[in-house]
C-alpha positions in Angstrom: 52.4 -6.2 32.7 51.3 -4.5 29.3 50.4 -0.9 29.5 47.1 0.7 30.7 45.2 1.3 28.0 42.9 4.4 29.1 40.2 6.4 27.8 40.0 10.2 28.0 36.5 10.7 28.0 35.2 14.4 27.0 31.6 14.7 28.9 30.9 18.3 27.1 28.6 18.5 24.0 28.2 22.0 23.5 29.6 23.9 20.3 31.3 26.5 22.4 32.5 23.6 25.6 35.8 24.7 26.8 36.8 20.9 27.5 39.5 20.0 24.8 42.0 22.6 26.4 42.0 20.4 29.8 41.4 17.2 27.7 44.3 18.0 25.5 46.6 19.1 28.5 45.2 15.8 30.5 46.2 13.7 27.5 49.7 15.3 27.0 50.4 14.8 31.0 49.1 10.9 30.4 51.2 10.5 27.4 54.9 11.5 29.2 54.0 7.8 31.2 55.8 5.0 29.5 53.2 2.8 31.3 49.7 4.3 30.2 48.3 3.9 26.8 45.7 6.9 26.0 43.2 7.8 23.7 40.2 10.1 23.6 36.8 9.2 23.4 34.7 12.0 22.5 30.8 12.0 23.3 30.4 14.0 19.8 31.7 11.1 18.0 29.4 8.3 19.5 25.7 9.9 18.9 24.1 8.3 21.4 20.3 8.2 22.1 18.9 8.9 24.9 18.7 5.4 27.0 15.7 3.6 26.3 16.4 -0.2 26.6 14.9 -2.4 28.9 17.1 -2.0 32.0 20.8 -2.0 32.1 23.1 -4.3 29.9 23.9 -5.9 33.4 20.6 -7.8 32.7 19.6 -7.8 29.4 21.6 -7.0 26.0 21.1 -3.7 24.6 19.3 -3.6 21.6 20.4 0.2 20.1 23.2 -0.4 17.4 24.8 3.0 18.6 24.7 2.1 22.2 26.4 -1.7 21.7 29.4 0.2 19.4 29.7 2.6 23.1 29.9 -0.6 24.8 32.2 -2.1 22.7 34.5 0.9 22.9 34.4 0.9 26.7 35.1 -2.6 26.8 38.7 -1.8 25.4 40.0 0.0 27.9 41.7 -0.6 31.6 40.3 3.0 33.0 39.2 6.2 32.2 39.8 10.1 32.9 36.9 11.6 32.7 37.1 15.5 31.8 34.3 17.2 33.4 32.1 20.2 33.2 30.2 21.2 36.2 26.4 22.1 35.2 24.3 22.7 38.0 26.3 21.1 40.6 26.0 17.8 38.4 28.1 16.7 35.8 26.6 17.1 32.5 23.6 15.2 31.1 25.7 14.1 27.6 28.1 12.3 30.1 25.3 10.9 32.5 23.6 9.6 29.5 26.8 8.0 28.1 27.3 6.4 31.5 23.9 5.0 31.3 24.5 3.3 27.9 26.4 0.6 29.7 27.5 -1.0 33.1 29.4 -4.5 32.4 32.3 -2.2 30.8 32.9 0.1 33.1 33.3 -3.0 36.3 36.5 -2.9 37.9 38.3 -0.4 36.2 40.2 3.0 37.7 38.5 6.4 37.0 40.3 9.4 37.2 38.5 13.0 37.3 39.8 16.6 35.4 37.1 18.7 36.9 36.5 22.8 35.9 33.9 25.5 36.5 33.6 28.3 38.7 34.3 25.5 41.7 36.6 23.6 40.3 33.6 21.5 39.3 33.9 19.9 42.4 30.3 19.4 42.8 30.1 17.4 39.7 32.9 15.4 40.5 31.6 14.1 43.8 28.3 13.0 41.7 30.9 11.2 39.7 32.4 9.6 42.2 28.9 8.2 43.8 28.5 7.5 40.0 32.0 5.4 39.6 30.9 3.4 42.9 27.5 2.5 41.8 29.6 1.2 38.6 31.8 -0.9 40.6 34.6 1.3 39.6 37.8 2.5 41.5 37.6 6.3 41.6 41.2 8.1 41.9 41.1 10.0 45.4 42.8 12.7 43.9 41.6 14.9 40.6 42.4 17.7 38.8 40.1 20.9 39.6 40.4 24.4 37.4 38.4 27.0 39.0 38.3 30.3 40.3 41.4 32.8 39.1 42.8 30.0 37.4 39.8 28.6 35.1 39.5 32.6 34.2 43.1 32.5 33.2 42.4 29.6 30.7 38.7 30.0 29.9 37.7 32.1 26.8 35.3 33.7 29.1 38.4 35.3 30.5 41.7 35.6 29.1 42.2 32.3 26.9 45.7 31.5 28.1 47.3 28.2 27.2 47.0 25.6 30.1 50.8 26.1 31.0 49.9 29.2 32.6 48.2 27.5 35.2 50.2 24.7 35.6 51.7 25.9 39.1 48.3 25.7 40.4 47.5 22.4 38.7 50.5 19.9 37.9 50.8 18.5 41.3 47.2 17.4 41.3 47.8 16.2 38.1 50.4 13.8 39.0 48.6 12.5 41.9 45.7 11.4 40.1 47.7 10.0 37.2 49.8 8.3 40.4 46.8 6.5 41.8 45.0 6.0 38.1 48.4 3.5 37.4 48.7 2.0 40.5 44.9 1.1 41.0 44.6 0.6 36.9 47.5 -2.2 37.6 45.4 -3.8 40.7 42.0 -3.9 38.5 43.6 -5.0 35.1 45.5 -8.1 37.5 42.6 -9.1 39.3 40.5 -8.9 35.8 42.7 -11.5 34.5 42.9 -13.6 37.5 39.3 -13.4 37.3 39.1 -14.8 33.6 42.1 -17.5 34.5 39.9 -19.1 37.1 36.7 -18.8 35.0 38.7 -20.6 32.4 39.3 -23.5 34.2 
């Protein structure tokens, strides 16, 4: 089978968003797997309004140019790690609002979770997860969570280490969800394609 092709998806907007030390690290981890694919999709890139259409693209096409290019980007991928920012006990409106922007794409793919804040954003990745299952997605039972001693060690409200200094605490869980993301990103990319093979006929 060809490789996973997944999408590292950064859900902070904020000028001063700690996210791209995890997403980087994330990507690097992904990246030593011969079998996975990765790129980043960055919510600063995509611009997307606020949803307004008429319901979900799962009934009716979306009619915002911005919002079809975020659908069209989605659709090119086997999974996603989502890197995630705990606000509130929620994960972060720039993310839930990017979610929102489509549903077809996200069906039957693996989602994997690198979760931080004071937590471990472990709040906002169960929300995800009850997120992922509304989407028809596979969520990854394990996920990455920086909080506590360690997300001081690597935050720049603390002492901006590099990630490696908290690998110890971290790598394990790492593996694990990159683990699961292949083996359930497999499952769901075959059964895709059986999927289309027997609509073909």
């Amino acid at each position: 089978m060809s490789k996973l092709k997944i999408g590292v998806i950064i859900s902070s907007t904020r000028d001063t968003r700690f996210a791209d030390k995890p997403a980087q690290w994330i990507v690097e981890k992904a990246k030593e797997r011969p079998e996975l694919d990765v790129e980043v999709l960055d919510l600063r890139d995509f611009d997307l309004p606020f949803f307004n259409e008429v319901a979900s693209n799962a009934w009716v096409p979306t009619q915002d140019p911005k919002a079809v290019a975020w659908q069209e980007k989605l659709a090119e991928f086997d999974g996603f790690i989502f890197v995630v920012a705990e606000y509130n006990r929620a994960i972060t409106g720039a993310l839930k609002n990017a979610i929102d922007q489509a549903y077809v794409e996200w069906n039957k793919k693996v989602g994997g979770i690198v979760a931080y804040g004071s937590m471990g954003g472990a709040r906002a990745a169960e929300n995800l997860r009850t997120i992922m299952i509304e989407l028809q997605m596979v969520p990854t039972r394990s996920a990455v969570h920086i909080g506590g001693g360690e997300f001081m060690k690597v935050s720049p409200l603390g002492e901006n280490a590099e990630m490696s200094a908290i690998e110890g605490a971290i790598a394990n869980s790492a593996k694990d969800m990159l683990d699961q993301l292949t083996w359930w990103g497999n499952a769901a990319k075959a059964a895709r394609q059986n999927d289309l093979a027997q609509a073909a006929e």
